[in-house]
DRENDO-1510 file (C-alpha; in Angstrom, 1 decimal, always signed):
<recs>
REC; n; res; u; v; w
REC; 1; UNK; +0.0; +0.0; +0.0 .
REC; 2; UNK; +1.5; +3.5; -0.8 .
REC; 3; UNK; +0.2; +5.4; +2.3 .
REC; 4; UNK; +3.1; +5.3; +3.6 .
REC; 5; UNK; +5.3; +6.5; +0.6 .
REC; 6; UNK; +2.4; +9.8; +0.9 .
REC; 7; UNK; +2.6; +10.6; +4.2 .
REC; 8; UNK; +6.2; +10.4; +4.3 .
REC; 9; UNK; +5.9; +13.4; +1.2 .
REC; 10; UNK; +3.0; +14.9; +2.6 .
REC; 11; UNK; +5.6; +15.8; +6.0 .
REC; 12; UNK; +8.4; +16.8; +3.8 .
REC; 13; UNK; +6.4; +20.1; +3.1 .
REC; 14; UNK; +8.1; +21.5; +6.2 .
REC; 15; UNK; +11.3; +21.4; +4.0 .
REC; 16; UNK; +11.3; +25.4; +2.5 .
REC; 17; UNK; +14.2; +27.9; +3.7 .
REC; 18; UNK; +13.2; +30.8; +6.4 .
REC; 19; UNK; +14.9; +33.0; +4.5 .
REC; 20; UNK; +13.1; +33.1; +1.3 .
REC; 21; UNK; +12.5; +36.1; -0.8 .
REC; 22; UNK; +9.2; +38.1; -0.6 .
REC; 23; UNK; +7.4; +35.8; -2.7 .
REC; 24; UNK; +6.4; +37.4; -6.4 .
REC; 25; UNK; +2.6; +36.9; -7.6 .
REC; 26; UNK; +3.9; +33.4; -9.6 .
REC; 27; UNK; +5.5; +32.3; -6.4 .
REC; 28; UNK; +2.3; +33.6; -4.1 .
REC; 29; UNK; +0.2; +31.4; -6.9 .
REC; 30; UNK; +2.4; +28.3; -6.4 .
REC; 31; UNK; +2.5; +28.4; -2.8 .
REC; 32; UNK; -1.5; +28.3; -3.0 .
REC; 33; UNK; -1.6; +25.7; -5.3 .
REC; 34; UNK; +0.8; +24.0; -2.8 .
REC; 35; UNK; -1.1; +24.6; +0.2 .
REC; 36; UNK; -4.6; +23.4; -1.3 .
REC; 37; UNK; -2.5; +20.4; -3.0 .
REC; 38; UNK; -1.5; +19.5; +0.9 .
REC; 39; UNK; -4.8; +20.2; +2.5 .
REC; 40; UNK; -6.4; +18.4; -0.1 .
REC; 41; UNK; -4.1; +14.9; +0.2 .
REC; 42; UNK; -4.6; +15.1; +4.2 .
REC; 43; UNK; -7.7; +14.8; +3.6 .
REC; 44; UNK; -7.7; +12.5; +1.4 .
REC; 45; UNK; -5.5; +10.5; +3.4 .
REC; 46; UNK; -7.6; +10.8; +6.8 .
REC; 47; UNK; -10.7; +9.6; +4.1 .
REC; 48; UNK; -8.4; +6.5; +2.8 .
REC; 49; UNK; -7.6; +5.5; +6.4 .
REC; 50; UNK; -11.3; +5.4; +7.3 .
REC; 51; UNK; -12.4; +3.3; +4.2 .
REC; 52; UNK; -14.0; +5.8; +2.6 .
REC; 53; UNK; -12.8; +5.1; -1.0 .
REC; 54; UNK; -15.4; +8.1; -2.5 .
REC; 55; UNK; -14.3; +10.6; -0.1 .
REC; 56; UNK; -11.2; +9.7; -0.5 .
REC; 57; UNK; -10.8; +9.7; -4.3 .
REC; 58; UNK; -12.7; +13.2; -4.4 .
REC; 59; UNK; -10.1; +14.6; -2.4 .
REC; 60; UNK; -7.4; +13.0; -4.5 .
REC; 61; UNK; -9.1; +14.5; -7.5 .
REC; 62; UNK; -9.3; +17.9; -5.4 .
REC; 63; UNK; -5.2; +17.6; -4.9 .
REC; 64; UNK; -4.4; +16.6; -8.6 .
REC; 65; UNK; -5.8; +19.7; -9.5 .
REC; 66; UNK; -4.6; +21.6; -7.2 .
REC; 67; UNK; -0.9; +20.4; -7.9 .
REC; 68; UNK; -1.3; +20.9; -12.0 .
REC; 69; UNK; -2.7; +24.1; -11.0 .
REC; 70; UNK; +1.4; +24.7; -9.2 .
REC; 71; UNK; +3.1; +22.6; -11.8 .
REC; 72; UNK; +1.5; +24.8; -14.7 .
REC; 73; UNK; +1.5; +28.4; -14.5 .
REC; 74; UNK; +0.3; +30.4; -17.3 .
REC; 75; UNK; +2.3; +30.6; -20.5 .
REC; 76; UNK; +4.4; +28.7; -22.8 .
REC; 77; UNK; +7.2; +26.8; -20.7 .
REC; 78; UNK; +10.0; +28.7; -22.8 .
REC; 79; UNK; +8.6; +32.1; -21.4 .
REC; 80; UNK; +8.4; +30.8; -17.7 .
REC; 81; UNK; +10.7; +32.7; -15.9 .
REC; 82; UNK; +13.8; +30.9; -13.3 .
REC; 83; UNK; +12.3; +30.0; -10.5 .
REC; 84; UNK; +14.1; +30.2; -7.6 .
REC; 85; UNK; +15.6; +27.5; -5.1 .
REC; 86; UNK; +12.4; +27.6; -2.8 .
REC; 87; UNK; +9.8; +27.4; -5.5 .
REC; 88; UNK; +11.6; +24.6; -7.5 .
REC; 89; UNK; +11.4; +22.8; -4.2 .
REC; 90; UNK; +7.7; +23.3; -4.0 .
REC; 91; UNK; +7.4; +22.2; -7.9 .
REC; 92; UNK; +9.5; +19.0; -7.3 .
REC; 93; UNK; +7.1; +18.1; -4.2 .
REC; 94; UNK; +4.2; +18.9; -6.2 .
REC; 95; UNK; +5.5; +17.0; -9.0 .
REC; 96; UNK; +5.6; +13.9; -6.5 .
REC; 97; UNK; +2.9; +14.5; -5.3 .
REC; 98; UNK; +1.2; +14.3; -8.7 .
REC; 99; UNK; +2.6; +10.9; -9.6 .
REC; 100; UNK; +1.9; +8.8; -6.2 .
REC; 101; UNK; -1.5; +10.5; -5.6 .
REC; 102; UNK; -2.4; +9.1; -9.6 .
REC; 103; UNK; -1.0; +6.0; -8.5 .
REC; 104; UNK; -3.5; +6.1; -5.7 .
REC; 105; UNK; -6.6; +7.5; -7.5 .
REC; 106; UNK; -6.0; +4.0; -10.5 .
REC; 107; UNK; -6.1; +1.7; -7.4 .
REC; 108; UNK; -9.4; +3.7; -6.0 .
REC; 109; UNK; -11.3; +3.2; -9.1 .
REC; 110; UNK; -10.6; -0.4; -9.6 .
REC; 111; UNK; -11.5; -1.2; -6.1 .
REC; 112; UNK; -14.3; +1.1; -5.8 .
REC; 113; UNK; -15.4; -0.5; -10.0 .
REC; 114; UNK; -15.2; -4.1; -7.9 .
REC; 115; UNK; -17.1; -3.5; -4.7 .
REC; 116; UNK; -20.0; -1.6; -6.7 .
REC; 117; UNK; -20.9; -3.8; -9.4 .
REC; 118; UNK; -24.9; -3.6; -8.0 .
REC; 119; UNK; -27.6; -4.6; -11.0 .
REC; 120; UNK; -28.4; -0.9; -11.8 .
REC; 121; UNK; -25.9; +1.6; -11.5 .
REC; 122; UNK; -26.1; +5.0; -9.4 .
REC; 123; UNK; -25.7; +8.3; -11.8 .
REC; 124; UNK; -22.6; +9.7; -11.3 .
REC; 125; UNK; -23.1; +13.4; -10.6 .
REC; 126; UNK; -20.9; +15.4; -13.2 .
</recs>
């Protein structure tokens, strides 16, 4: 099971130098995305742990967006500007975060598409 691997990067967020910069409006965008992405897989997590594979894949959804939301600021990646030390750190963790909480939301759905094969289907909710 890769809870473990998750929470292990979910408390590496505490990571960032003190002395950072006054953070510019891409930076200030990216540490929001960052803070939602975190908020988001706790509680996803805290969902996962109490067998609540809906809850818990809603919130996984809520994080993915919220880390492509970090890991893709406006404009063509040529015209991104350098990012500095602290915010590659935040895209690197985001970036991780991405992959494992993927990972996590393939193994959902196939469990969730085995335990809820019920003769008529509920509508999904778009």
């Amino acid at each position: 099971r890769r809870l473990v691997d998750m929470q292990w990067l979910f408390g590496s967020s505490s990571s960032a130098p003190s002395s950072t910069p006054p953070p510019s409006t891409s930076s200030h965008k990216l540490l929001e995305a960052h803070a939602l992405a975190r908020d988001c897989l706790s509680l996803a997590l805290q969902a996962d742990e109490s067998g609540d594979s809906s809850l818990a894949l809603k919130r996984y959804l809520q994080c993915l967006s919220a880390c492509s939301l970090g890991l893709s600021p406006p404009g063509a990646p040529s015209s991104r500007p350098t990012v500095g030390a602290a915010d590659a750190a935040v895209l690197d963790e985001l970036a991780k975060w991405q992959a494992s909480v993927a990972d996590r939301i393939a193994m959902l759905k196939t469990q969730t598409q085995q335990t809820q094969q019920q003769p008529r289907p509920r509508p999904t909710k778009a």
